[in-house]
C-alpha positions as CSV (number, residue, x, y, z in Angstrom):
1,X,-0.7,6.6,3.1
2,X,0.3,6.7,6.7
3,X,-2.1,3.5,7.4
4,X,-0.6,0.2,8.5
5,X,-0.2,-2.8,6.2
6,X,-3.3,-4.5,7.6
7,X,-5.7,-1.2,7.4
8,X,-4.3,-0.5,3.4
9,X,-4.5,-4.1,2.4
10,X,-8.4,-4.1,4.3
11,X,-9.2,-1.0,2.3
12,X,-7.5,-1.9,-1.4
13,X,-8.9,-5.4,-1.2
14,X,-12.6,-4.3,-0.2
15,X,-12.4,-2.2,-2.9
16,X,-11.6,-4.9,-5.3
17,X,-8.0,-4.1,-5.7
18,X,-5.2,-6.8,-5.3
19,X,-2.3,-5.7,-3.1
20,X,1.8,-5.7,-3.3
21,X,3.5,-4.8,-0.2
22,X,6.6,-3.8,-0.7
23,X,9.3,-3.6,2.0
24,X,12.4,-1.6,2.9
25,X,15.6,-4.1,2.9
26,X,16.7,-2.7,6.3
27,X,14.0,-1.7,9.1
28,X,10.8,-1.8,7.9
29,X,7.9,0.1,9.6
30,X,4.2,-1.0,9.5
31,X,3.1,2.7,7.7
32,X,2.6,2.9,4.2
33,X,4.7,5.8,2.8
34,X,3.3,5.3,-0.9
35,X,1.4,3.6,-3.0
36,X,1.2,3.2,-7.3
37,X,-1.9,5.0,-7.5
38,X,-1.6,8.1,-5.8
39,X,-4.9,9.3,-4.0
40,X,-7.8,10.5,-6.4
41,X,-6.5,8.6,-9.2
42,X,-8.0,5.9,-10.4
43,X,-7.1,2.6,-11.6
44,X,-9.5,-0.4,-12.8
45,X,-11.0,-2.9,-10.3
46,X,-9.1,-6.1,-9.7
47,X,-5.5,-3.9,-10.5
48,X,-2.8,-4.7,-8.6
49,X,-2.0,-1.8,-5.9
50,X,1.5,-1.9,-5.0
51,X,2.2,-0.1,-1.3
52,X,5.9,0.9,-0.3
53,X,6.3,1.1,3.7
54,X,8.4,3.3,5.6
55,X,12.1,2.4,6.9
56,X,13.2,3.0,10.4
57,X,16.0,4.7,8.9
């Protein structure tokens, strides 16, 4: 959380993740606010990792 798109999507997909970015209807804002797997959880390689990024709002 708090990375941009590109540095999440870099670090989930070198880790053998696949990546969902999911975006606010109004005002997006390249920052992650969340993600599916919340940090030290873990999830099986090749999963799909869905991040949420902030809104502007």
């Amino acid at each position: 959380m708090g990375k941009s798109t590109d540095e999440a999507k870099r670090a989930l997909t070198g880790a053998g993740f696949e990546v969902e970015v999911k975006k606010p209807f109004l005002f997006p804002r390249d920052k992650v606010e969340s993600q599916s797997v919340a940090g030290g959880e873990q999830a099986a390689k090749g999963s799909k990792i869905t991040i949420r990024l902030e809104s502007a709002l």
